[in-house]
C-alpha positions as CSV (number, residue, x, y, z in Angstrom):
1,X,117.0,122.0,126.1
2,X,119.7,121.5,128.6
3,X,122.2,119.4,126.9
4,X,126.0,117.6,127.0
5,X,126.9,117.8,123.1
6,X,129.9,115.1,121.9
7,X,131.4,115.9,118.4
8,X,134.3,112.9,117.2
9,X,136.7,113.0,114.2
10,X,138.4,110.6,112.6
11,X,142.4,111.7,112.9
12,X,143.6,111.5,109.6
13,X,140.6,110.5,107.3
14,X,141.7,112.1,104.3
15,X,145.0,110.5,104.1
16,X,143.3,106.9,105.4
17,X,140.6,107.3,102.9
18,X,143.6,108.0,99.9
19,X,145.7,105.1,101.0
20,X,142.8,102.4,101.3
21,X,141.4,103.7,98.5
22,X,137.4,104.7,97.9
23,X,135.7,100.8,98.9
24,X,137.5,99.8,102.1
25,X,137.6,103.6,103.4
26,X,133.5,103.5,103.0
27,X,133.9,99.7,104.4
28,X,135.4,101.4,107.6
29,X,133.3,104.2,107.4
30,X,130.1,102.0,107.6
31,X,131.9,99.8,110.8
32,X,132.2,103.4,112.5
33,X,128.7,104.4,111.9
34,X,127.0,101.3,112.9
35,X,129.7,101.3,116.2
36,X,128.5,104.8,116.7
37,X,125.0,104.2,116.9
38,X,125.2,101.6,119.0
39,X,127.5,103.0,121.3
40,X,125.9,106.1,121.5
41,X,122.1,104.1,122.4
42,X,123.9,102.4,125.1
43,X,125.2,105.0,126.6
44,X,121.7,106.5,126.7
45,X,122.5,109.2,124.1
46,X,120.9,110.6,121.0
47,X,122.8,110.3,117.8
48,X,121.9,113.4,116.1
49,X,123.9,112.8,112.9
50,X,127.2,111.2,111.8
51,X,129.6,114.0,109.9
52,X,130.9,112.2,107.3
53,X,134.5,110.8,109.8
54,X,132.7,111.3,112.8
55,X,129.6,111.8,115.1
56,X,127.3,114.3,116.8
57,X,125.3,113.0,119.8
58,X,123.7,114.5,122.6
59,X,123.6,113.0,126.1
60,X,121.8,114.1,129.3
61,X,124.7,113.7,131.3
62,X,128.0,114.6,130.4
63,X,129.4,111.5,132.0
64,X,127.6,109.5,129.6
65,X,129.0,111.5,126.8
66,X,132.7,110.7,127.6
67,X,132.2,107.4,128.8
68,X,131.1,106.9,125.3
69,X,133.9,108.7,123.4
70,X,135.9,106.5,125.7
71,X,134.2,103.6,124.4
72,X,134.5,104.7,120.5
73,X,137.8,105.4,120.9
74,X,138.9,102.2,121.9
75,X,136.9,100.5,119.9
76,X,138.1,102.1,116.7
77,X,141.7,102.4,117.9
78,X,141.2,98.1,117.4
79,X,140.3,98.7,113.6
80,X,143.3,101.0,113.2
81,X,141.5,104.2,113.2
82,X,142.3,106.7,115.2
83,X,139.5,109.4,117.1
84,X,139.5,112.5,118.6
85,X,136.6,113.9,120.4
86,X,135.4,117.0,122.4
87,X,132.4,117.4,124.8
88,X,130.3,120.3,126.3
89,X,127.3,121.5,128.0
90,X,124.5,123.8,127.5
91,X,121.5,124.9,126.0
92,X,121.0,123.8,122.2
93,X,118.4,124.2,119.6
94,X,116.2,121.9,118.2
95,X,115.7,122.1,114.5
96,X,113.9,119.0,112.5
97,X,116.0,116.5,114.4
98,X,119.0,118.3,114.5
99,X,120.6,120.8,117.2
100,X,121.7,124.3,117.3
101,X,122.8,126.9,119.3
102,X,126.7,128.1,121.1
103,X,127.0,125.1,122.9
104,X,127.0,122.9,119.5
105,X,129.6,125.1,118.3
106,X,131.5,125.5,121.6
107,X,131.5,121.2,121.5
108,X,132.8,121.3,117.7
109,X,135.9,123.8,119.0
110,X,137.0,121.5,121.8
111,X,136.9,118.4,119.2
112,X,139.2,120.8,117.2
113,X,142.2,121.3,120.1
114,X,142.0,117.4,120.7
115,X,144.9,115.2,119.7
116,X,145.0,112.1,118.0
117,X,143.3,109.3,120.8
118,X,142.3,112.2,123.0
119,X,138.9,113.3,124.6
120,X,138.4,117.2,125.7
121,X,136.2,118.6,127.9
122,X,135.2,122.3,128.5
123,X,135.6,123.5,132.3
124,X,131.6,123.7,132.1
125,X,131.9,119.6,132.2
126,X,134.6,118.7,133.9
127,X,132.3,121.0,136.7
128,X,129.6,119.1,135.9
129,X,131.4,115.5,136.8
130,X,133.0,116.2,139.8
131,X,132.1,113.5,142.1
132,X,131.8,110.9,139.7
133,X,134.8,108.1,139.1
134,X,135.9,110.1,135.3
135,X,139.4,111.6,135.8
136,X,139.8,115.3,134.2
137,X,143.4,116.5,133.7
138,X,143.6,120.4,133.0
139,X,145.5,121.2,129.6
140,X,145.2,125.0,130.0
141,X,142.9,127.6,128.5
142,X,143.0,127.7,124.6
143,X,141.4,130.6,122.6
144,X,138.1,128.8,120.4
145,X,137.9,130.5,117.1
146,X,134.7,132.4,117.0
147,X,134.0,132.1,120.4
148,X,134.8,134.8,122.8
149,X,137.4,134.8,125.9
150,X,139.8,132.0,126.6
151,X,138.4,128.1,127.7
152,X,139.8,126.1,130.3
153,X,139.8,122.2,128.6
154,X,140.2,119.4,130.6
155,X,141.2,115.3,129.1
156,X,140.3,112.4,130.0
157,X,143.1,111.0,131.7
158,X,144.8,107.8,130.1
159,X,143.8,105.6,132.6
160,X,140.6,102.7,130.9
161,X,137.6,104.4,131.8
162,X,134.8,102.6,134.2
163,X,132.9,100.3,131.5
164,X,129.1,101.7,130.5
165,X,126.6,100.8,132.6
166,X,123.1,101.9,131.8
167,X,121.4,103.9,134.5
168,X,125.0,105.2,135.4
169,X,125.6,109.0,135.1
């Protein structure tokens, strides 16, 4: 199926984790899961599994996806956390409730170039959203390790995105 794949991460979670120590960090952890989910059902997304710091959902429009990652972001940001996060599109694999397939990986490699507080998007996306309000800035092609040829990533821009509203692409 024909899918925009969102992976997030936690900046910093091992260091986090060893200064709260082992009960708050899972205290935090459990506030970012139960965010996620809700988040991510608002958004009309599928939350396909959390990653131990972080998420992977699946949306059927990319807008939705960073609108979301927008919303996370922020969100977490308020509990001192700070989130990364990297969308893409294409076809993925459906295996016993999880997904599969290049595009999963090609999502997980764009989380990987983010910064701390910033959301990447592959050119596929950014394609995929012009015309909508979102606001894409071009941070140059980056090699993704395992995948072939250069990719052309694009960041939400630092302006507050448009707030969530359901039915909105």
């Amino acid at each position: 199926m024909l899918a925009a794949v969102l992976f997030t991460d936690i900046v910093g979670s091992t260091e986090q984790a060893a200064r709260l120590g082992d009960r708050r960090w899972r205290q935090l952890l459990d506030m970012h899961d139960e965010l996620a989910a809700r988040l991510v059902q608002e958004a009309g997304g599928r939350l396909v599994k959390t990653t131990g710091d972080g998420i992977l959902a699946t949306f059927d429009g990319p807008a939705r996806g960073i609108r979301c990652a927008a919303e996370l972001r922020d969100e977490l940001r308020g509990m001192g956390l700070q989130l990364r996060a990297g969308i893409h599109a294409g076809e993925v694999e459906l295996r016993d409730g999880d997904v599969g397939g290049i595009a999963v990986h090609i999502a997980a490699r764009v989380m990987a170039a983010a910064g701390a507080g910033e959301i990447l998007a592959s050119r596929t996306v950014r394609d995929l959203v012009v015309g909508s309000d979102l606001a894409l800035e071009d941070r140059g092609t980056h090699p993704l390790k395992g995948v072939e040829g250069s990719w052309q990533l694009f960041a939400m821009a630092d302006a507050a995105p448009a707030a969530f509203t359901p039915g909105r692409r």
